[in-house]
N, C-alpha and C positions, 0 to 999 in steps of 0.2 A: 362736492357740492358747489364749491368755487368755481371750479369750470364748468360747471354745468351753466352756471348762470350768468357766466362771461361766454360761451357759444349762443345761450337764450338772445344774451344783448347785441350779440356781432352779428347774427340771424336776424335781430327786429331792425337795425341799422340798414340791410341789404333788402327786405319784406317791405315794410314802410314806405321806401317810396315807390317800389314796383305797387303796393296795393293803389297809394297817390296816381299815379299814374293809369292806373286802370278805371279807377274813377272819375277822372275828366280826358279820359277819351268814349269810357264806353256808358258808365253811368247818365255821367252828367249830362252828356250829349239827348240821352234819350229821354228825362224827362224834362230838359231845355225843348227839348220838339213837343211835349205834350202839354206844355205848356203854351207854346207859340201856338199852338194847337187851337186853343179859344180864344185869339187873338186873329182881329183883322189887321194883318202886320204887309203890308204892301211898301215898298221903296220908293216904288215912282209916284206913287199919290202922297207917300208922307205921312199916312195912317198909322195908327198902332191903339186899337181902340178893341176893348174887352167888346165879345158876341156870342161871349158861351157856347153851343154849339150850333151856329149860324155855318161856320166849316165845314161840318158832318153830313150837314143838311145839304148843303151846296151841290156833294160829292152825288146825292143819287136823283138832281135835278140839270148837272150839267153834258150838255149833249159829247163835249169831250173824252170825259170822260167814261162817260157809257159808251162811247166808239173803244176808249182804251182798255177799258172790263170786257168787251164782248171779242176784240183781237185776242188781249192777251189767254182767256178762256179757249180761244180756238187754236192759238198759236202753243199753248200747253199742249194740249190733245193730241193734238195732229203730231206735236214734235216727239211726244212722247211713245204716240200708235207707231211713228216712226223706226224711233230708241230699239224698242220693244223686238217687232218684225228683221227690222233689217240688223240691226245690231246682234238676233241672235244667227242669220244667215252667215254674216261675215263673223261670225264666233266659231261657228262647225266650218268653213272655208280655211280658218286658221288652226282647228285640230285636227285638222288633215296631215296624215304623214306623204309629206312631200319633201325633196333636197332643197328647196328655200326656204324653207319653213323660218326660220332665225329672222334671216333678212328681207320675207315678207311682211313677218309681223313690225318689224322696225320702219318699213315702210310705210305700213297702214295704219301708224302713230301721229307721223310726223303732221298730219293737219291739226290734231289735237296739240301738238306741244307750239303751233302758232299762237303768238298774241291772235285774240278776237277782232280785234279794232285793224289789225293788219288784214286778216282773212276778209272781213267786210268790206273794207275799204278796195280790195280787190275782185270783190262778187260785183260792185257797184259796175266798176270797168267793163265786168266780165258779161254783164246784162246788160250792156248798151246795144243798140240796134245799128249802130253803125258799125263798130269798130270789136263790136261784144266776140269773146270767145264762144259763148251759148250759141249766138244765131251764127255764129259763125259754121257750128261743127252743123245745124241744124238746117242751113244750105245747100250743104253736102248731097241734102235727101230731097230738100224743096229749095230751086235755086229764087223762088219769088218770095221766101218767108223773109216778113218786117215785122217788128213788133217792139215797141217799147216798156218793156217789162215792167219798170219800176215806175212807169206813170200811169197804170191802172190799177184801180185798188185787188181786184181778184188774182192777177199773176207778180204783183208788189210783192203779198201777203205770200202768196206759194212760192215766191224765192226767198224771203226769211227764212219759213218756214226748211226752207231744200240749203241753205245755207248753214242754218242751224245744225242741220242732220250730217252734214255734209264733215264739218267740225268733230264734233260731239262722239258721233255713234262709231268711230274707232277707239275710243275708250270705254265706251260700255260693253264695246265687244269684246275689250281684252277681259274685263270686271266680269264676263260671266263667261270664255275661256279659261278663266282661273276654278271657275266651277266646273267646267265638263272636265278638268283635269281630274279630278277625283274621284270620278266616275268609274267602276272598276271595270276593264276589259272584258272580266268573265261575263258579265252580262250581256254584252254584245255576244259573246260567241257562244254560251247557251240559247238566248234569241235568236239567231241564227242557226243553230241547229233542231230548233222547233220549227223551223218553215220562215221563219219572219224575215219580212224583208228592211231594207233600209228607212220608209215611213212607217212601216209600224213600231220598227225600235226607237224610231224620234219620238213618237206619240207615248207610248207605252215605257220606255225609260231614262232619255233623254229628259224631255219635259218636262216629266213630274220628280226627276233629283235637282233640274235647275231652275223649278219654279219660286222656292223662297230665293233664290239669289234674285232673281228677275222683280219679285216683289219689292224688297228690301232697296235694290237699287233706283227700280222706279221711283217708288218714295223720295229720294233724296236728288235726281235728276228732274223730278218733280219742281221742288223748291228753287231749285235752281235757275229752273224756267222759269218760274214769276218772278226771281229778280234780275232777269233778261235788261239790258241793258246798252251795253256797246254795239250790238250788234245792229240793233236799231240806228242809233246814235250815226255811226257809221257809212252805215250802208243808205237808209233812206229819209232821215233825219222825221223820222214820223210820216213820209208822208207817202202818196199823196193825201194832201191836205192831214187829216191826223188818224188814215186809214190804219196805217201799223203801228203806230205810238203806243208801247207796251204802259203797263200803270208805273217804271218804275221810270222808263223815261217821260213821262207824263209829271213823274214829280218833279223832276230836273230841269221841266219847262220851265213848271209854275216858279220852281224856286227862282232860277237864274234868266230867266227869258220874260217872261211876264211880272216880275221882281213881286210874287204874292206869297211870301213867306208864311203866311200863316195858313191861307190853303193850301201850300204843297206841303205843311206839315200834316195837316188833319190826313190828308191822304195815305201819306207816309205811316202815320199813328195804324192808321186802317188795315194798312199793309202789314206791319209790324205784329200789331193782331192777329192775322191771318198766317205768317209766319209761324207764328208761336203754338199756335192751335196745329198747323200739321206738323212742325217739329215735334210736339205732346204724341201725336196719332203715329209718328214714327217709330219714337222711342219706344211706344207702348206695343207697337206693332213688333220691334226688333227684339224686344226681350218676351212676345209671345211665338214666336220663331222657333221651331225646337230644331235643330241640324244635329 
């Protein structure tokens, strides 16, 4: 009974402050922001003056941010229709029995295992019109092609976008590689001994044993997208003007560039919200999931 209750004590001694600790980094932080939240909390004006939800309101009148709601809405989709297509292409390219098989996949890794902020910072380079690697290879075919990529908002936006994909979708394709591995052979060569050929075995059994992985994944490649970040950041600093300014670097303006602390929290709060609601729809989703 005595040591039981001297491990209880030695246990609340090492618990206590890892709990302290979790509470003013993750607690406190969050309802510090929902709080600044109804606050006109601005630096460079000197403000800090209660407005209840004058913040909230700000959010679905200001044309900034409806630029950053309506990219980062397209910049999900597209990156995810992306995910989705190409990610399951280069998934069967990799369950291919080939002799490099090992040393492909280790290949077709390595942009995934780059910092983001380094890959961006080098797409930036790479889309220039003078010196760019793109117009460079794309010469080759049209020796008159000019174009500066990152200062129109329609081909800005499609190289985030090709950026993103670029990164990302060698890891989705290993995450649902790992699915077609379980996939049993017999099926394929029953399938084939019925007539079928290689698209109707995709459709017919490929597909539908790696449609909850494909599900499940999206899901959470999903959330991830919305709090897209660096890459922006990086690569075109929002712009032009605040064509590709995702919502999460929208908050990072307001916080640190426009010092309106208390509108880039209501945002933030907004976001946080929306977070929390498809993590809910995730979870809910993952344990309706029967595998």
């Amino acid at each position: 009974m005595y040591v039981g209750k001297k491990f209880m004590l030695i246990a609340w001694i090492f618990v206590l402050p890892a709990l302290c600790l979790r509470f003013f980094t993750t607690i406190y932080p969050i309802f510090e922001t929902f709080r600044i939240s109804f606050f006109d909390v601005n630096l460079l004006k000197g403000t800090n003056e209660f407005v209840g939800l004058q913040n909230y309101m700000n959010i679905f009148h200001d044309p900034k941010m409806i630029t950053s709601l309506k990219f980062t809405v397209l910049f999900v989709v597209g990156s995810m229709l992306g995910h989705i297509i190409l990610g399951i292409v280069l998934a069967l390219i990799l369950n291919m029995k080939i002799k490099a098989q090992k040393v492909l996949r280790s290949i077709v890794l390595l942009p995934w295992a780059m910092p983001t902020v380094v890959i961006a910072i080098a797409a930036k380079w790479a889309f220039n019109n003078e010196y760019g690697l793109v117009n460079d290879f794309i010469r080759w075919f049209n020796p008159d092609f000019n174009l500066d990529w990152l200062i129109h908002t329609d081909t800005a936006r499609l190289a985030v976008i090709a950026v993103d994909l670029w990164k990302d979708i060698p890891f989705f394709a290993i995450l649902i590689l790992a699915g077609l591995q379980f996939i049993p052979s017999d099926l394929y060569e029953s399938a084939k001994m019925d007539g079928a050929g290689p698209i109707q075995s995709f459709f017919k059994i490929t597909l539908p044993l790696i449609s909850k992985n494909i599900f499940i994944l999206s899901i959470f490649f999903t959330m991830w997208r919305i709090t897209m970040f660096d890459i922006v950041y990086a690569m075109t600093s929002g712009g032009p003007g605040e064509d590709t300014s995702l919502i999460a670097y929208r908050i990072t303006t307001e916080a640190f560039t426009n010092m309106n602390t208390g509108y880039a929290a209501s945002i933030a709060i907004v976001l946080f919200i929306a977070m929390a609601i498809l993590s809910a729809i995730s979870t809910y989703a993952a344990k309706k999931v029967d595998y």
